[in-house]
Every structure is written in C-alpha cells, then in structure tokens.
PAKEKE-264338 format. One record per atom (N, C-alpha, C): residue in one letter; x, y, z. Coordinates in steps of 0.05 Angstrom, whole numbers, plus 5000, padded with zeros to 4 digits. Each point is the difference from the previous one (the first is absolute). Layout:
BEGIN
AXYZ
...
END
This chain:
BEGIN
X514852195396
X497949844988
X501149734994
X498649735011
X500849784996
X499249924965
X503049864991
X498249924973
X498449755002
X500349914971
X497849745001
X502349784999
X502450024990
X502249905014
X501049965021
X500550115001
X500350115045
X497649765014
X498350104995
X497449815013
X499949764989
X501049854986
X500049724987
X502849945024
X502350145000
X502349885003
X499450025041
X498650155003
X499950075028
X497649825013
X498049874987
X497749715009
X501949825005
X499449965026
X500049765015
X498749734994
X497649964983
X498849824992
X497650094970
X498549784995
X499950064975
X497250204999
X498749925028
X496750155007
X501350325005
X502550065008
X499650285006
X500950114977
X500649854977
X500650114974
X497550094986
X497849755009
X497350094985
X498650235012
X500850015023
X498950285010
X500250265008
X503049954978
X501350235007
X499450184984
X499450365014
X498250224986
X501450144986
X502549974995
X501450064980
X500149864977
X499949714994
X500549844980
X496850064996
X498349985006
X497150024989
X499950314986
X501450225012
X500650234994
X502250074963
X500849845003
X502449954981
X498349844980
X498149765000
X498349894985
X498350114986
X498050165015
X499050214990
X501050184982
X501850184997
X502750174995
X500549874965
X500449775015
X500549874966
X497549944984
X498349965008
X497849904990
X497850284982
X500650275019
X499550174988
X501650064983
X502350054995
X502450054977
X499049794976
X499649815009
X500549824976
X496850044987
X498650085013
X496550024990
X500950254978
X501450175012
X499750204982
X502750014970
X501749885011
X502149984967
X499349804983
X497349755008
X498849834981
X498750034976
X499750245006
X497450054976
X501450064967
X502250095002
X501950064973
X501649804987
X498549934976
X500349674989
X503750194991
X500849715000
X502849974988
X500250114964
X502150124999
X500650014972
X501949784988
X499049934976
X501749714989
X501450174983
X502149824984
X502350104981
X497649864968
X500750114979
X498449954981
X499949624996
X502049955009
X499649634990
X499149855028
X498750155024
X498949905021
X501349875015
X502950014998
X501249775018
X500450145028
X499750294999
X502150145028
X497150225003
X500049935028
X497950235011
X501450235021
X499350205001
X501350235010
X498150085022
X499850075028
X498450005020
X501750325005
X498550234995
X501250235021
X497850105028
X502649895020
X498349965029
X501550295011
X498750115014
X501150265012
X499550035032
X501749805016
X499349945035
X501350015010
X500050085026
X502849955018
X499649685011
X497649985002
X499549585009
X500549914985
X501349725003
X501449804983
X497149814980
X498550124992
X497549914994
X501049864968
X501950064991
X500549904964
X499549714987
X500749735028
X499849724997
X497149964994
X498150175026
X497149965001
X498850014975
X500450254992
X499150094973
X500149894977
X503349914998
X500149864979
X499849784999
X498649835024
X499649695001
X496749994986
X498550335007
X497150004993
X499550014975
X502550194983
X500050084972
X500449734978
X501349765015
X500849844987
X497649824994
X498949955025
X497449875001
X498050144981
X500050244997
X497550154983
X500449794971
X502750175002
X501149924973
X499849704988
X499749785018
X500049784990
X497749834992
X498050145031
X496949984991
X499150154974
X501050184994
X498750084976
X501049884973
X503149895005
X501049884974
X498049784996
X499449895024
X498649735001
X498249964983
X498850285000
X497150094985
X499350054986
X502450054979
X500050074976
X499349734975
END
C-alpha cells in the first residue's frame, strides 16, 4: 500500500500531486477522524490557563483540533 508520503515524495510535478488517489484518500481519512474527536470540548485547570484535549487516534489529527478549540475558545471570550 502506497502512503500519502510515498505519493508526495514519488510526483513528478505538482498536478499529479493534486490528483493523486491516495493523497485525496489520506484527506478524506483525516477529515473523517478529525469530524469525529471534535465534538469533546477541552477540560481547563480551575484558573483557566491550561486546557486538556483527550484525543484517542491513530491519525495525527491533535494540531487540527486544537487550532479549532482555541478559536471556540476565543470567540467566546470575546463575548463575554
């Protein structure tokens, strides 16, 4: 099985990267993972400075998530 590595390092140019059925395959892949470990807001420490994210994946999905959690988090401070 080619990875999605393999197929980045193995394109010849940048169009057969976009069309390659693995990387669209691997896109997907992540995009479902990360749909589903989103939904479990972070736990804070009592003085709010440190948020705790328990992600349970074998995809590297943790950056995604916690780039979304941060944003929640800031729009809502906003709003207070």
């Amino acid at each position: 099985m080619i990875t999605a590595w393999n197929a980045l390092l193995q394109a010849k140019d940048p169009k057969e990267i976009l069309n390659n059925r693995r990387l669209m395959q691997a896109r997907d892949e992540i995009n479902i993972e990360v749909e589903k470990q989103t939904h479990t807001p972070p736990k804070f420490t009592k003085d709010g400075k440190i948020a705790v994210l328990k992600i349970n994946s074998q995809a590297q999905v943790h950056p995604v998530i916690a780039t979304r959690w941060v944003s929640t988090c800031l729009i809502s401070m906003n709003n207070i």
